[in-house]
N, C-alpha and C positions, 0 to 999 in steps of 0.2 A: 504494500500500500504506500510507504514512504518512497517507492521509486517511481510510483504513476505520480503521487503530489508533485515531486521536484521534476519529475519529465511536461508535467502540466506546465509549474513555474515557466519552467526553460523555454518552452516552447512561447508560452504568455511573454516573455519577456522579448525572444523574437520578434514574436508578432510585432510588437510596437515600436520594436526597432525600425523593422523594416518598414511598417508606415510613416514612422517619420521620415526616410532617408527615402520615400516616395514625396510627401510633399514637399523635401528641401528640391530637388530634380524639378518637380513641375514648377515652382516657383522661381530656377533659374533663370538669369536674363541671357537671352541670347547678343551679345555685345558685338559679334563679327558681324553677325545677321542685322542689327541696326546700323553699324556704321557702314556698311555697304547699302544698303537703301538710304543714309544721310550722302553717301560720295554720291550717288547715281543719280537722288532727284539733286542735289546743288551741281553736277556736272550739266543735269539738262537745265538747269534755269540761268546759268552760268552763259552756257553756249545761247542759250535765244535770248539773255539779254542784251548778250554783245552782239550779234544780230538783228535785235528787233524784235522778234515774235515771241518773248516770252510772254505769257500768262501768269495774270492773279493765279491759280490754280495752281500751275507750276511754283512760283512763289511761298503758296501756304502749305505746297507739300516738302518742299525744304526745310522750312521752319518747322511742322510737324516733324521732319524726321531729328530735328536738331530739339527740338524739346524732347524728343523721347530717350535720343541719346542721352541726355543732362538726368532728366528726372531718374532713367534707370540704377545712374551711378556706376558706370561704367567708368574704368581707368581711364583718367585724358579727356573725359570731356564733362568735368565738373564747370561751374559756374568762371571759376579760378582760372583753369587750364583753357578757356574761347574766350577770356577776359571779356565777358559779359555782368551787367547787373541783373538784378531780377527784374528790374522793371524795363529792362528789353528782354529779356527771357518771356514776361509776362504777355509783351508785346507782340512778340513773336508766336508766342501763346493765342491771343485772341484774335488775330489778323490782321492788327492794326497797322504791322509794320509793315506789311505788305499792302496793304490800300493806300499809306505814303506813296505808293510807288504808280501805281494801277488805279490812281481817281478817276 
């Protein structure tokens, strides 16, 4: 009987290991995967603004990909490290700074 209780434990103990080293995995940020969608949409809004045809749209998905790199906390691209404040971060954040551009 005291070797089913502690095979019980062992295994209870398991268990909950292994859930949590499930949620810490889902809960991972994917940092390669965001900063290649911040390189791709500011390469394309990059390239049509020095041409002309950039878009509001193209604009807010830059900023979208650069606030989510920040927020994530990803190495390299804290507040600190794009020498930004929050209230261009914020900016960036609500569109604003992109309808600067795109009136």
């Amino acid at each position: 009987m005291k070797d089913i209780i502690s095979l019980l434990t062992l295994l209870s103990l398991l268990f909950f290991i292994g859930c949590e080293d499930d949620d810490d995995a889902a809960e991972a940020v994917d940092c390669v995967g965001l900063a290649n969608t911040y390189t791709t949409s500011m390469e394309t809004f990059s390239a049509g603004f020095m041409d002309g045809t950039a878009t509001l749209e193209e604009c807010q998905a830059s900023m979208d990909a650069m606030v989510a790199l920040v927020e994530s906390g990803c190495e390299g691209f804290s507040l600190q490290d794009l020498e930004l404040t929050q209230a261009q971060l914020d900016s960036a954040k609500d569109g604003s700074s992109c309808e600067l551009m795109f009136p």
